[in-house]
C-alpha positions as CSV (number, residue, x, y, z in Angstrom):
1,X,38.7,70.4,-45.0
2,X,35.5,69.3,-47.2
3,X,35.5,66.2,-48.6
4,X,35.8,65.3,-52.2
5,X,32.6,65.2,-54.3
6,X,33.9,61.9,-56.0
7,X,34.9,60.8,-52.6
8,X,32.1,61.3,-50.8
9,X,29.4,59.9,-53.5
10,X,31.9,56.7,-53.9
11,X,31.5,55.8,-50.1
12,X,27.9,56.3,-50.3
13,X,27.4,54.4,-53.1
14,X,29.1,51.8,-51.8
15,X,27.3,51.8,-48.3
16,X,23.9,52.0,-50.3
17,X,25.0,49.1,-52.0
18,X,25.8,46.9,-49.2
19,X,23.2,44.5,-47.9
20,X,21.2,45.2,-44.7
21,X,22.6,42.4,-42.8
22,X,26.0,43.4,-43.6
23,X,25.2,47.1,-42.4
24,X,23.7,46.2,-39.1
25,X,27.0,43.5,-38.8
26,X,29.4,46.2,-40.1
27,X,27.5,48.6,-37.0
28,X,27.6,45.7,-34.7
29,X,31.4,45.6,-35.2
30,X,32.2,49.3,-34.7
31,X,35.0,50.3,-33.5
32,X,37.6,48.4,-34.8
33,X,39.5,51.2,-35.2
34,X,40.3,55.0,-33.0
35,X,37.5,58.0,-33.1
36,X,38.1,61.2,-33.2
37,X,36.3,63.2,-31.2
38,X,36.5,67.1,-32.2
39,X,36.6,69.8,-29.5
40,X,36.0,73.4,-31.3
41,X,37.6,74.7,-28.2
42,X,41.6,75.2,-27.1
43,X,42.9,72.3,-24.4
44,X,41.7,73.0,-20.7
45,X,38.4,74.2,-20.3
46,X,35.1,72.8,-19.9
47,X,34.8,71.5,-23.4
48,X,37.8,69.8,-23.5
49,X,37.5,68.5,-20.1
50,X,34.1,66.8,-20.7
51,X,35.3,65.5,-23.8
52,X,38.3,63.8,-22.4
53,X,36.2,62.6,-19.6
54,X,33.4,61.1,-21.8
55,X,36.4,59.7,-24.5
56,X,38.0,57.7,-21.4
57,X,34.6,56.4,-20.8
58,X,34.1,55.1,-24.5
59,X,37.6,53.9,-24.7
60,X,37.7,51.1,-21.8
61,X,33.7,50.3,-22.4
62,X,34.4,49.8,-26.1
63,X,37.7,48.8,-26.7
64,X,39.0,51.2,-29.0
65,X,41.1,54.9,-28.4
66,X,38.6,57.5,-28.5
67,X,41.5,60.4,-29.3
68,X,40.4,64.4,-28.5
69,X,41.4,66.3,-31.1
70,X,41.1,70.5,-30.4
71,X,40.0,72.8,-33.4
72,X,39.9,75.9,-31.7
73,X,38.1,78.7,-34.2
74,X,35.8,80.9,-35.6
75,X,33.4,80.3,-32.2
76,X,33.6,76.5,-32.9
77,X,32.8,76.7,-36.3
78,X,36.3,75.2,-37.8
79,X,35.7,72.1,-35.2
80,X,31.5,72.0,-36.2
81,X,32.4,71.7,-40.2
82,X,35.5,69.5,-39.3
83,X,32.8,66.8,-38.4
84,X,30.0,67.6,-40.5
85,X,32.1,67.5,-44.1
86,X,33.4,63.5,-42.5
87,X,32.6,60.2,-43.6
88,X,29.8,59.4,-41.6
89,X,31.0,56.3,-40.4
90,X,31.2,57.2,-36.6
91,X,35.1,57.6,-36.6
92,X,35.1,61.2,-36.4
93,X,32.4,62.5,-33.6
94,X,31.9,66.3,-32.1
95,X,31.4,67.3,-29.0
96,X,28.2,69.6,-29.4
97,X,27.9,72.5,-27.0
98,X,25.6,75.9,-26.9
99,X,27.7,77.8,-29.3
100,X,26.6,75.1,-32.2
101,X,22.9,76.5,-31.1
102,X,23.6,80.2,-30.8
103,X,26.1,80.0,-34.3
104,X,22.7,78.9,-36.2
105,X,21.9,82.5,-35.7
106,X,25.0,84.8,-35.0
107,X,26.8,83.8,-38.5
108,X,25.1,84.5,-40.9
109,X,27.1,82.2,-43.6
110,X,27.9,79.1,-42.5
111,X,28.7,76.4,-44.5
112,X,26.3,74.1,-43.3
113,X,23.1,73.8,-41.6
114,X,23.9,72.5,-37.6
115,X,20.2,71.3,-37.0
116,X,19.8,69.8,-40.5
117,X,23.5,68.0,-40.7
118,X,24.1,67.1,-37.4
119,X,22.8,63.3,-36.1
120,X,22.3,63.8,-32.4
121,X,23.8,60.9,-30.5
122,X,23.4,61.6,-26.5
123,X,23.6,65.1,-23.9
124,X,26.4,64.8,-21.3
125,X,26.0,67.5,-19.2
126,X,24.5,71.0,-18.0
127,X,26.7,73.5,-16.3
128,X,25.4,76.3,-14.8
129,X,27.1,79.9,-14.6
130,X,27.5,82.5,-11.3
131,X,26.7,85.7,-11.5
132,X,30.1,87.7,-10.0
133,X,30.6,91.1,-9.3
134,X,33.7,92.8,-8.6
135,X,33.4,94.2,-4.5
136,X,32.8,97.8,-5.3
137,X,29.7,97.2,-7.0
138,X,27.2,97.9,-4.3
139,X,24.9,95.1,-4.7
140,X,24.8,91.9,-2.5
141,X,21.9,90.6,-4.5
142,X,20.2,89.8,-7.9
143,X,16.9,93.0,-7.5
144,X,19.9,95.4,-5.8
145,X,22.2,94.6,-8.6
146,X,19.5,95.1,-11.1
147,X,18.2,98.4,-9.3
148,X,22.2,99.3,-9.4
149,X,22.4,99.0,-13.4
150,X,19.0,100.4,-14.2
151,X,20.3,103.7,-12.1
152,X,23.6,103.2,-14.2
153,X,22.6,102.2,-17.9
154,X,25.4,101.6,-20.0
155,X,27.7,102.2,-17.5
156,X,28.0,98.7,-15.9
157,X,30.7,96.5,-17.7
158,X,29.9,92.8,-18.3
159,X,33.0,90.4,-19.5
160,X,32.9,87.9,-21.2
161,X,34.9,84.7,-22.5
162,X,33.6,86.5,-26.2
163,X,31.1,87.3,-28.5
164,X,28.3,84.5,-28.3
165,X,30.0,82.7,-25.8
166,X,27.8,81.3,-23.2
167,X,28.4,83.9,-21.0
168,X,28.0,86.4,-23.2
169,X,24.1,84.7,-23.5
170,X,23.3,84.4,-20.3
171,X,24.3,88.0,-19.7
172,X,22.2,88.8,-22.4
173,X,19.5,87.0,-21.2
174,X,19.8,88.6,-18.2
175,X,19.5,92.1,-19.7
176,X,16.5,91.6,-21.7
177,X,14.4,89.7,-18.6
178,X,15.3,92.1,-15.9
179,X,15.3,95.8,-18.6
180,X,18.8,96.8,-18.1
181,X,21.7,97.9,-20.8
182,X,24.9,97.2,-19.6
183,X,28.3,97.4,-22.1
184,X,29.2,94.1,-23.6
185,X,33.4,93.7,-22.5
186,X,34.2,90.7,-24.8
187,X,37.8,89.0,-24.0
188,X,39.5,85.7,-25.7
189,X,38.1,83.0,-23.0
190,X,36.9,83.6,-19.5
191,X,40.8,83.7,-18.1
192,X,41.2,87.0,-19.3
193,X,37.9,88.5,-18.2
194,X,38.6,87.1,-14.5
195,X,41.7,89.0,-14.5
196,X,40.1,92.2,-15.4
197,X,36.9,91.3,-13.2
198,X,39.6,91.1,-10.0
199,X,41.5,94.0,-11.1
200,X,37.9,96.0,-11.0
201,X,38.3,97.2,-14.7
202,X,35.2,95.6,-15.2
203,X,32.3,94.9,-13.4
204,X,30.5,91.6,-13.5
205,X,31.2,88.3,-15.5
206,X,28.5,85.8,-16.0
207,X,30.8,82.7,-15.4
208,X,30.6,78.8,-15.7
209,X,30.8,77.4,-12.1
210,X,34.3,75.5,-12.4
211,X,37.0,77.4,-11.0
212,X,35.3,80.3,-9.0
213,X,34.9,79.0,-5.5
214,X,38.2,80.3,-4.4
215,X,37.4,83.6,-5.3
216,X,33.7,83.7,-3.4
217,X,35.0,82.3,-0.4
218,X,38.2,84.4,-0.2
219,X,35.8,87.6,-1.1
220,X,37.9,88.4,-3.8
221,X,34.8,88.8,-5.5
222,X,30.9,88.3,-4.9
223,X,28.3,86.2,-6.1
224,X,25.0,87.0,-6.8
225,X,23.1,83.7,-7.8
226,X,23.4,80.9,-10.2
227,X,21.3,81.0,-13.3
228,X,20.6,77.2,-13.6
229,X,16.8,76.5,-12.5
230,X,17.8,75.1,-9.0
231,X,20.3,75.2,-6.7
232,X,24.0,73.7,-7.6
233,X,25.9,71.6,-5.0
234,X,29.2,73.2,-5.5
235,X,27.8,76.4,-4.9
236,X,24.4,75.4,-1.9
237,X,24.4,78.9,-0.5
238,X,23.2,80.6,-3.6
239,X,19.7,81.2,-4.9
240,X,18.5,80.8,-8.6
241,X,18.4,84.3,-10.8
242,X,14.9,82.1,-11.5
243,X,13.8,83.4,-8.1
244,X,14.1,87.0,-8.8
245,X,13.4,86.5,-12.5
246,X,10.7,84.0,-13.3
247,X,11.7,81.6,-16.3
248,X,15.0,82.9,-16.3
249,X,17.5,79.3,-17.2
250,X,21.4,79.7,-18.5
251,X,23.7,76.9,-19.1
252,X,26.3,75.8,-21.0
253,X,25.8,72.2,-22.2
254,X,27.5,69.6,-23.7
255,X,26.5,66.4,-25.6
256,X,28.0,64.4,-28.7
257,X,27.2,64.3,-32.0
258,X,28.1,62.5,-35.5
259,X,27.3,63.7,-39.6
260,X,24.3,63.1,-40.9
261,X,24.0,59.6,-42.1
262,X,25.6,57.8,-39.7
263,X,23.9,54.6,-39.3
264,X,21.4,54.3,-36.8
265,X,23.6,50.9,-35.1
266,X,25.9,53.1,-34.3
267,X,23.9,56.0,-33.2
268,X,22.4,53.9,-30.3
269,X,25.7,52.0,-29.4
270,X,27.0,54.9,-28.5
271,X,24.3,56.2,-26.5
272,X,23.5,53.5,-24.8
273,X,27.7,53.3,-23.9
274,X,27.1,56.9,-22.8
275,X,24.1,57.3,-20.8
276,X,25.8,54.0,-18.7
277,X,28.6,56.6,-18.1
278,X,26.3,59.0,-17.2
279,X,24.5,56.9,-14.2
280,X,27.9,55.5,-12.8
281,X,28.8,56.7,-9.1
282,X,32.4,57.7,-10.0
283,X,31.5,59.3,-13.5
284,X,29.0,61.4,-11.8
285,X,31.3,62.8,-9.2
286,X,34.0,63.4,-11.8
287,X,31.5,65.5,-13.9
288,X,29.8,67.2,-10.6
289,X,33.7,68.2,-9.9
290,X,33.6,70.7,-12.7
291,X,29.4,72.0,-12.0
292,X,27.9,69.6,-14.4
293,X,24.4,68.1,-13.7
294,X,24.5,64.7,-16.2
295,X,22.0,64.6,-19.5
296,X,20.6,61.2,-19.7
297,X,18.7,60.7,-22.5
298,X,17.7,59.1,-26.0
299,X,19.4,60.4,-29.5
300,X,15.6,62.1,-29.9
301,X,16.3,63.9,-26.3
302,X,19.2,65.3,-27.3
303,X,18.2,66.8,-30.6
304,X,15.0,68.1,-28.9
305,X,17.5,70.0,-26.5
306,X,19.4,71.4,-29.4
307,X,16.6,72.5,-31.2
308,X,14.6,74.3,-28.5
309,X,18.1,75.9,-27.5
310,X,18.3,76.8,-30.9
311,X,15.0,78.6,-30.8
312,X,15.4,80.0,-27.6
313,X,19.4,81.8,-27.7
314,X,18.2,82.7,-31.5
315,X,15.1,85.5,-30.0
316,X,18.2,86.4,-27.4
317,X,20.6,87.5,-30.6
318,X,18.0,89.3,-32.3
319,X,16.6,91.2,-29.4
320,X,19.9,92.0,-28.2
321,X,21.1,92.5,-31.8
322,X,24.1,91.0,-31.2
323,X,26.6,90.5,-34.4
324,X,29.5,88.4,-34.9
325,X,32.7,89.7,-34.5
């Protein structure tokens, strides 16, 4: 929902109007009441997960309820302009993935500008995907499966959680680096394209590390390599599709973000409250649980990362020329 014109130029006003001293003490202060932090993604996966995580964090450093609140839609978009059209006042916060950086150039209409209206506040985490094939694909590893699908073009069926999710990209990615066509098989999450995968209706899911060790080690289906840059604890036997492909990197990421605006007191509060999250033992192991290497760093760090992800998924969708469904 936007916010009212009148609405919005009476609470800046009134902010503009307001001493510096009482700013910074009105920052100093914050919260004295619950944040919202908006997931564009339904309860339960990774999103959500790190969200929740990160909120419990906030809550008992900072004294106040920091509440999830899912806005499941239009590949995050409904969550993304949830946040962006809010007072910003740092009550109402958003949980900034890689879809926020591959939207910029898969919708062509959006109601707002991510780079330009967002105010970066701190990374969280990276979390790598697997490369899975179902067992009668012939390939045991990343050059034989590449050697399988150039002898098969268009024939090989990748799934994905959907169209522009970060599967779908670091499929894509995939495809371009290594010169193979193989038939996007979009689904409505990654649930559904596991069942599929298992049942052998399709052939190979680019998937986000959480949740698939049960299937390597029962053989139910095989993994090929992870496409982060180096090796993944929860997954040591694998290689890097980096080894076989130079400069390949795919990851889904997670950080949070406020409107633009937001007063810079609160910005770094915020971060700093995070990145001590980030660093502590039993935070760590809670976010290696579900693949995620942590994403220390300054407000500037983060938006660095968003804008060179921007860049770099944005050459992906046009050379793929991938459209929005």
């Amino acid at each position: 929902m936007k916010l009212p014109r009148r609405k919005f130029l009476h609470f800046a006003a009134g902010a503009a109007a307001l001493p510096t001293p009482s700013l910074i003490a009105w920052a100093q202060t914050y919260p004295t009441r619950p944040v919202r932090i908006i997931v564009g993604f339904a309860a339960g996966g990774g999103a959500d997960i790190a969200a929740r995580l990160i909120g419990q964090w906030l809550s008992d450093r900072l004294g106040q309820s920091f509440v999830v609140e899912n806005r499941p839609g239009a590949g995050s978009n409904i969550g993304t302009e949830t946040v962006l059209n809010a007072l910003p006042d740092g009550y109402t916060l958003l949980l900034a993935t890689l879809s926020n950086a591959v939207n910029t150039t898969l919708y062509e209409r959006l109601n707002f500008r991510f780079t330009r209206d967002i105010t970066p506040i701190a990374g969280i985490i990276r979390v790598p995907h697997v490369i899975l094939v179902h067992p009668s694909v012939p390939a045991k590893t990343v050059p034989e499966f590449i050697a399988y699908a150039k002898a098969n073009p268009g024939k090989v069926n990748m799934a994905t959680g959907g169209n522009g999710s970060s599967g779908h990209m670091a499929g894509e990615l995939f495809s371009v680096m290594a010169g193979i066509k193989m038939a996007h098989i979009p689904y409505r999450g990654q649930g559904p394209a596991f069942s599929d995968l298992l049942g052998g209706q399709v052939q190979v899911l680019f998937a986000t590390t959480p949740g698939t060790t049960d299937y390597i080690s029962t053989a139910k289906l095989r993994a090929l390599a992870v496409t982060s840059t180096s090796q993944v604890e929860v997954l040591p036997e694998l290689s890097t599709v980096g080894d076989f492909l130079p400069g390949y990197e795919a990851s889904q990421w997670y950080g949070i973000g406020a409107p633009r605006n937001t007063p810079a007191e609160i910005i770094d509060k915020l971060n700093k409250e995070i990145n001590a999250g980030l660093v502590d033992p039993r935070m760590k192991a809670r976010f290696a649980d579900i693949g995620g290497t942590v994403l220390p760093g300054s407000p500037a760090d983060f938006g660095k990362l968003i804008a060179e992800e921007t860049e770099k998924w944005g050459k992906v969708i046009r050379a793929a020329n991938i459209k929005a469904e």
